[in-house]
C-alpha positions in Angstrom: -108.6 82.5 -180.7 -104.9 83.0 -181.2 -102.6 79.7 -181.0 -101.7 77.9 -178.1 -98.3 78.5 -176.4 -96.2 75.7 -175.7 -95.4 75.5 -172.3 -93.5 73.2 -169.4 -95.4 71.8 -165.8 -93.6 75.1 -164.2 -94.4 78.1 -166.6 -97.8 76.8 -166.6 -98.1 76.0 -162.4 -96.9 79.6 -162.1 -99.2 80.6 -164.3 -102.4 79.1 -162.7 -100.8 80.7 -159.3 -100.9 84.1 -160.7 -105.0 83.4 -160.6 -104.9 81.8 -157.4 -104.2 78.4 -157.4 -102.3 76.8 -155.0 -100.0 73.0 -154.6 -101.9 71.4 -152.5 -100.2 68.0 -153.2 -97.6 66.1 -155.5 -97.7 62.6 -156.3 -94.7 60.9 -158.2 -94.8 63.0 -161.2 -98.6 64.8 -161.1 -98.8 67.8 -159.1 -102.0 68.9 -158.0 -103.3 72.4 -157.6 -106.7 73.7 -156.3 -107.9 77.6 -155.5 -109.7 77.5 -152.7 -110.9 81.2 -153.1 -112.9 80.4 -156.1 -115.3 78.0 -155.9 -116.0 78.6 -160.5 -112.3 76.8 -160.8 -111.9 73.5 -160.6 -108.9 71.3 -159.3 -105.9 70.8 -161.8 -103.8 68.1 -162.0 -101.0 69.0 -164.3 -98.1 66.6 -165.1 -94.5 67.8 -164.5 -93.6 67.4 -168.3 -90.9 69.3 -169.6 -93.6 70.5 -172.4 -97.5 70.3 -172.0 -99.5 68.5 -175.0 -102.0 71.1 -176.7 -105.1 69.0 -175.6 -103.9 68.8 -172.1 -102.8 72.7 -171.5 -106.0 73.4 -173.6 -108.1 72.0 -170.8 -105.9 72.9 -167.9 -106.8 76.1 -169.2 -110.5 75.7 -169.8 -111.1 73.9 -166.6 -109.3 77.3 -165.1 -112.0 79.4 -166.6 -110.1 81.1 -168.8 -109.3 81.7 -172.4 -105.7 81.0 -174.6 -105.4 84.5 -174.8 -105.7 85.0 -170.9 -103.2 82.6 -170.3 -100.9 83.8 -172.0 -100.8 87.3 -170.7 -99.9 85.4 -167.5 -97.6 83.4 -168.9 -95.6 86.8 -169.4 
């Protein structure tokens, strides 16, 4: 497992987006995404921080179904 990138709310949104997530919703500073086309990833709720802690992202990322390293291919 290589080592988690350290990311803001936006590179990571358009991340997940690249996979098919979608905003469905913002409330004050969480924004909520959800991909309706896959019914294996859950609903994110990521908060628009200028960086993302490692636990967070890390299960942002799990709860996306996919790996560290899969991420951050989209993250270029």
């Amino acid at each position: 497992m290589s080592n988690l990138p350290v990311v803001s709310a936006y590179q990571a949104i358009r991340a997940f987006e690249k996979i098919g997530y979608r905003q469905v919703r913002q409330r004050g500073s969480h924004i909520r995404l959800r991909d309706e086309t896959n019914p294996n990833h859950l609903p994110l709720t990521v908060p628009n921080h200028k960086t993302l802690k490692p636990g967070l992202l890390r299960k942002l990322i799990r709860d996306a179904g996919l790996s560290v390293d899969e991420f951050s291919e989209l993250l270029n």
